[in-house]
Structures are given as C-alpha cells and as structure tokens.
C-alpha positions as CSV (number, residue, x, y, z in Angstrom):
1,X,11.9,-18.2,-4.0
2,X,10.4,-15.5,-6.4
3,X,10.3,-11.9,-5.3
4,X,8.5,-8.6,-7.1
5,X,9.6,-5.8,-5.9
6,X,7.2,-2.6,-7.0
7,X,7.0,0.9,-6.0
8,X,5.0,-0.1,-2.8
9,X,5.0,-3.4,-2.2
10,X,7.4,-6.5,-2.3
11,X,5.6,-9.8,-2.8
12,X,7.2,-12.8,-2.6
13,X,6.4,-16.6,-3.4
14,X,8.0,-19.7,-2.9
15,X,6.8,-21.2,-6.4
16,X,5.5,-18.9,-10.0
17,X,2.1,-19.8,-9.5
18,X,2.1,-19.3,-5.5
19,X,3.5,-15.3,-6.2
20,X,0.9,-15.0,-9.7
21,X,-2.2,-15.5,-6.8
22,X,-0.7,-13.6,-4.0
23,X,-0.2,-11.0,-7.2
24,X,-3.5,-11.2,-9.3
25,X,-1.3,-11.2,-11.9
26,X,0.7,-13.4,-14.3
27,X,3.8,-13.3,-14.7
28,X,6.4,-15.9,-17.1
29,X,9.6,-17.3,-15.4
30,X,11.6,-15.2,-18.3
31,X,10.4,-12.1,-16.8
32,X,12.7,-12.6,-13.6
33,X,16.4,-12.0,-13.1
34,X,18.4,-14.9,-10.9
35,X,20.0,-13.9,-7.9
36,X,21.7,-16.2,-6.4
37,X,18.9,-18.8,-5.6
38,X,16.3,-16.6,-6.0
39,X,14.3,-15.2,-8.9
40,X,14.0,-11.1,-8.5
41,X,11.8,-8.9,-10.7
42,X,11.6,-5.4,-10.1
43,X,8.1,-4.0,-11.3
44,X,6.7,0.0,-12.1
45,X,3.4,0.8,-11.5
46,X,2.6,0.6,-15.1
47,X,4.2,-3.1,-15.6
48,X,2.0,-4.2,-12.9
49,X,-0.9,-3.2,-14.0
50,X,0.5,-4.7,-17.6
51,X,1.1,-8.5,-15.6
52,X,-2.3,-8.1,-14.1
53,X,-3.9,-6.9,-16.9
54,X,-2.5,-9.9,-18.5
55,X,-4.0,-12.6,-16.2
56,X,-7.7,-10.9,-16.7
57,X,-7.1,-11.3,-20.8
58,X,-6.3,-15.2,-20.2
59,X,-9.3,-15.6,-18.2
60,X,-11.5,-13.9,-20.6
61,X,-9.9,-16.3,-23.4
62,X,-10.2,-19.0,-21.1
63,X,-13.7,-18.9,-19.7
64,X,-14.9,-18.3,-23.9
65,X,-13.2,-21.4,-24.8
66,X,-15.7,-23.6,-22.6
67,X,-18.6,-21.2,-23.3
68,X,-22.3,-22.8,-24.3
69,X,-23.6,-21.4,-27.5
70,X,-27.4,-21.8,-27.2
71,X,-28.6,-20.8,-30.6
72,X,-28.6,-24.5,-32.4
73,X,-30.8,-25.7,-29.4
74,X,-33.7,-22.8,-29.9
75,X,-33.7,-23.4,-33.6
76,X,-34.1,-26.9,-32.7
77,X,-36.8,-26.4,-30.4
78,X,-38.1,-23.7,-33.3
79,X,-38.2,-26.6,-36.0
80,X,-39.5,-28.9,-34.1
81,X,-42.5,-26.7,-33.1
82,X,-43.0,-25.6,-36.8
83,X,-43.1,-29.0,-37.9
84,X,-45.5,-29.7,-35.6
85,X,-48.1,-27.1,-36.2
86,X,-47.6,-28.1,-39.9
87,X,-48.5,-31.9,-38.7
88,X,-51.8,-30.9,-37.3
89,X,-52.6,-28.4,-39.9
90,X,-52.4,-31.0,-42.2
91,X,-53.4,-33.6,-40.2
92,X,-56.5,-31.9,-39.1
C-alpha cells in the first residue's frame, strides 16, 4: 500500500500508479520511505504542487512527441499548385 500524507489530506493507493491518479500527480517509488509493508511519503504543500507540477510537464513532453507537423503537406499542396499554373501557362 502507498500512502501521502500532506498538510490536508492523506491519499492512499494500493499500487504507484493507482495513488499518481487519485493524486494528479507523479510521484517515483524512490520518493517513499518503507514502513513496515507499506510505502509512506510525507508531502508539504509546495512538494505537492512540485509532484503535480511534474505529471503536467510529462504530458506536455508526451503529447509533443506524437504531434502532426503540417508544414511539409501545405508546401506540398503549394508546389504542386505552382507547378500547375506553370503547366497551363505554358501549355496554353
């Protein structure tokens, strides 16, 4: 079991990823002391806006990995239009 304890809340999670989702946050298993059988963190205010701060960043890095750039597409679709007003232009 993991457990955060903060100034106004204890949150608690039977796996890492199960307590990062209740959290909004993201949080490493080195971050945790063991007690006993369970994994105890105690959080300020200021570290857990840090850890949730933290999960936005990774998302943001995340979500720009997979994003589309459109610019070699438009010049694409530029040349091909150029070319063909050269065609007819020459053409005609």
């Amino acid at each position: 079991m993991y457990i955060v304890i903060t100034e106004n809340h204890v949150y608690t999670g039977k796996s890492l990823t199960l307590l990062n989702r209740s959290m909004g946050a993201q949080m490493d298993e080195d971050e945790f002391k063991q007690v006993g059988a369970d994994s105890v963190a105690i959080l300020t205010a200021k570290d857990l806006d840090f850890v949730q701060d933290k999960r936005k960043l990774s998302s943001i890095m995340f979500g720009n990995f997979f994003k589309k750039d459109t610019l070699p597409r438009n010049l694409m679709i530029f040349n091909i239009i150029l070319t063909f007003i050269m065609f007819v232009r020459i053409g005609g």
